[in-house]
C-alpha positions as a Markdown table, in Angstrom:
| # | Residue | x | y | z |
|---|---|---|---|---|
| 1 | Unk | 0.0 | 0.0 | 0.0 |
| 2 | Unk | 1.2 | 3.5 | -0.8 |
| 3 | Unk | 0.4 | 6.6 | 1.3 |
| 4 | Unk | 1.0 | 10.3 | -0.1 |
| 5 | Unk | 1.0 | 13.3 | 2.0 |
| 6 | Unk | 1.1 | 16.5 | 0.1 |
| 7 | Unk | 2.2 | 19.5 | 1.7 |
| 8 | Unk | 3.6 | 23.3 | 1.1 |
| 9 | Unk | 0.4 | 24.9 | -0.7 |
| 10 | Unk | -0.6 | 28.3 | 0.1 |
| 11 | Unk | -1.2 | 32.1 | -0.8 |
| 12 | Unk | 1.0 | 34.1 | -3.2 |
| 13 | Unk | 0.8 | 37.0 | -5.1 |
| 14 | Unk | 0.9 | 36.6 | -8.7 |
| 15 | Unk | 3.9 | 36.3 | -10.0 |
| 16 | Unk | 5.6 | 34.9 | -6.9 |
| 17 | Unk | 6.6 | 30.9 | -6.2 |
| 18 | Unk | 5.8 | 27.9 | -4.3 |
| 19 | Unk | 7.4 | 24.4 | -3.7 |
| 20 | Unk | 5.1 | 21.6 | -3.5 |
| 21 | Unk | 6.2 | 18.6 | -1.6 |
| 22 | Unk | 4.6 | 15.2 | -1.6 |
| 23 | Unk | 6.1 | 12.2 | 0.9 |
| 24 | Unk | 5.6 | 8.6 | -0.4 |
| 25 | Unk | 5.3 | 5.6 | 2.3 |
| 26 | Unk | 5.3 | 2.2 | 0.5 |
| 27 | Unk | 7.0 | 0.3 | -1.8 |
| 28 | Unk | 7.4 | 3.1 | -4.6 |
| 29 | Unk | 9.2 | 0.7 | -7.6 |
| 30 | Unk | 11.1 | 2.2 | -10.4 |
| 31 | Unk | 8.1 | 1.7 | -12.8 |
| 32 | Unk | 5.9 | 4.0 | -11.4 |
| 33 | Unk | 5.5 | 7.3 | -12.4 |
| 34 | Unk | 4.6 | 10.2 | -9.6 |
| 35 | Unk | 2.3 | 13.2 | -11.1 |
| 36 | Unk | 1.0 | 16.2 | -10.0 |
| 37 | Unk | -2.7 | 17.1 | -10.5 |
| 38 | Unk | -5.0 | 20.0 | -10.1 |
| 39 | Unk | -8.8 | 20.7 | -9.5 |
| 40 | Unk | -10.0 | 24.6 | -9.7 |
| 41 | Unk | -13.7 | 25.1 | -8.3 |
| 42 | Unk | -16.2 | 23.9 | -10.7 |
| 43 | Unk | -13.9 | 22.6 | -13.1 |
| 44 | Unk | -12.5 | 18.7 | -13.8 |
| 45 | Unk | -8.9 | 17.8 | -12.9 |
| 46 | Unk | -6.5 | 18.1 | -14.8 |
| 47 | Unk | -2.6 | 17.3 | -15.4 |
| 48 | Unk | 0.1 | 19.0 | -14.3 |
| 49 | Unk | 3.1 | 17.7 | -14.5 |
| 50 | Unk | 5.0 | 14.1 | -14.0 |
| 51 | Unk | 8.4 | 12.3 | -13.9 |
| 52 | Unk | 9.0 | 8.7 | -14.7 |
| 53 | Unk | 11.0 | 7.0 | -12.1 |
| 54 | Unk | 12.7 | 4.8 | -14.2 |
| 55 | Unk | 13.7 | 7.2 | -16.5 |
| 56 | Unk | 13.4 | 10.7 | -14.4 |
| 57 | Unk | 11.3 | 11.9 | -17.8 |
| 58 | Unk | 9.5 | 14.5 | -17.2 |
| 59 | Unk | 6.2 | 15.9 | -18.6 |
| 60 | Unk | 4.5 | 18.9 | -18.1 |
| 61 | Unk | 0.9 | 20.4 | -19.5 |
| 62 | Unk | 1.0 | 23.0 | -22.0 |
| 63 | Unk | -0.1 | 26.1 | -19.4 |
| 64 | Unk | 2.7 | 25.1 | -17.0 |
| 65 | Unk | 5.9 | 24.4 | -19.3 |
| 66 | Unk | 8.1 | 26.6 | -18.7 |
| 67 | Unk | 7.3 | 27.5 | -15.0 |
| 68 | Unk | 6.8 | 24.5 | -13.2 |
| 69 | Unk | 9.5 | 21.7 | -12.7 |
| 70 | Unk | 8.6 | 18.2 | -11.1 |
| 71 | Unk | 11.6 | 16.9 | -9.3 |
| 72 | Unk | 12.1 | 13.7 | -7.4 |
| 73 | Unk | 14.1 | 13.2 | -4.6 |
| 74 | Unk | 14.8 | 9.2 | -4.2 |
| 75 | Unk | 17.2 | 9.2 | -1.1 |
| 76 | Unk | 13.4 | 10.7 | 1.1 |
| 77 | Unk | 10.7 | 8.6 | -1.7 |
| 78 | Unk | 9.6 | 12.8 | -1.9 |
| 79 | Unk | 8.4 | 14.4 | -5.6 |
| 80 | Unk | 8.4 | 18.1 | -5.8 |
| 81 | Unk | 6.6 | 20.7 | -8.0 |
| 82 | Unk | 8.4 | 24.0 | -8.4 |
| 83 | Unk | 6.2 | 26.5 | -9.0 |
| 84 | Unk | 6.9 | 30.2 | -10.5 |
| 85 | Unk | 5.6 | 33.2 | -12.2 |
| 86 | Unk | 2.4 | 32.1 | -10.4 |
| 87 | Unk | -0.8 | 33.4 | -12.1 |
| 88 | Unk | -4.3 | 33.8 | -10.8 |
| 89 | Unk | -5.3 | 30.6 | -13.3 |
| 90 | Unk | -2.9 | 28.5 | -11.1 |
| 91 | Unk | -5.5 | 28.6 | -8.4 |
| 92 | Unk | -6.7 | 25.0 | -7.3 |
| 93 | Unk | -6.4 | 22.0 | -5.0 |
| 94 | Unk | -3.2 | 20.0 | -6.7 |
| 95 | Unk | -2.7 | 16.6 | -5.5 |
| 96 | Unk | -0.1 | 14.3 | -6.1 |
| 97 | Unk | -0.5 | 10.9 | -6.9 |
| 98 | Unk | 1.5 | 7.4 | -8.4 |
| 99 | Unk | 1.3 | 4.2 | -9.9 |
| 100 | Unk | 2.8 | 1.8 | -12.4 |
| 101 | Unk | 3.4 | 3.5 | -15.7 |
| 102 | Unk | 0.7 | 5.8 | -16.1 |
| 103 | Unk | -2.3 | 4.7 | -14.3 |
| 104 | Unk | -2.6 | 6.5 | -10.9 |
| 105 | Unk | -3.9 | 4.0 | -8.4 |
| 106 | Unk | -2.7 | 6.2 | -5.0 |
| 107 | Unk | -3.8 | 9.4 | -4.4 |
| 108 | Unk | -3.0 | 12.2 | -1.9 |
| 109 | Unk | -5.3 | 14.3 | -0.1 |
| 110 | Unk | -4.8 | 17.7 | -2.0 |
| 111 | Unk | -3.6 | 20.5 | -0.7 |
| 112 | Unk | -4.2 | 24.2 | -1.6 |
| 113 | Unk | -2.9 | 26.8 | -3.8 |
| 114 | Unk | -4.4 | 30.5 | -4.0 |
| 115 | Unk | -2.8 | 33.0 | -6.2 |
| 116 | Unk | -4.0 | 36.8 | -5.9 |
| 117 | Unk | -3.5 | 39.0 | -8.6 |
């Protein structure tokens, strides 16, 4: 079984940064991939960014390239998500999550991110 605890959300002005972390308990194998996610009020979630571990590939959505970078840190089983030049559109609840390849079978519990312009 593979727990994820997201943490380091929070409020920033536009145009400012946050770090995302997410902490993995489990077995985490090197063919899983670890992705970010985000869900803005009233709209579906959508991908953000991801890295495969057996590779450290990384993929990112169109409206973050550029800005965001998904790191992983193997040594503490911890993913990160860089975030900067935060814009008002960045607002949401992003969760991390992980499973084999690219089917996401764990899930974290979300934590927030509120940009103010």
């Amino acid at each position: 079984q593979v727990q994820l605890v997201e943490s380091g959300g929070g409020l920033v002005q536009a145009g400012g940064s946050l770090r995302l972390s997410c902490a993995a308990s489990g077995r985490i194998g090197s063919t899983y991939t670890m992705g970010w996610f985000r869900q803005a009020p009233g709209k579906e979630r959508q991908f953000v960014a991801s890295i495969r571990l057996s590779s450290d590939t990384t993929y990112y959505s169109d409206s973050v390239k550029g800005r965001f970078t998904i790191s992983m840190n193997n040594a503490k089983n911890t993913v990160y998500l860089q975030m900067n030049s935060l814009e008002p559109e960045d607002t949401a609840v992003y969760y991390c999550a992980t499973g084999i390849g690219s089917i996401y079978n764990y899930w974290g519990q979300g934590t927030q991110v509120a940009v103010s312009s």
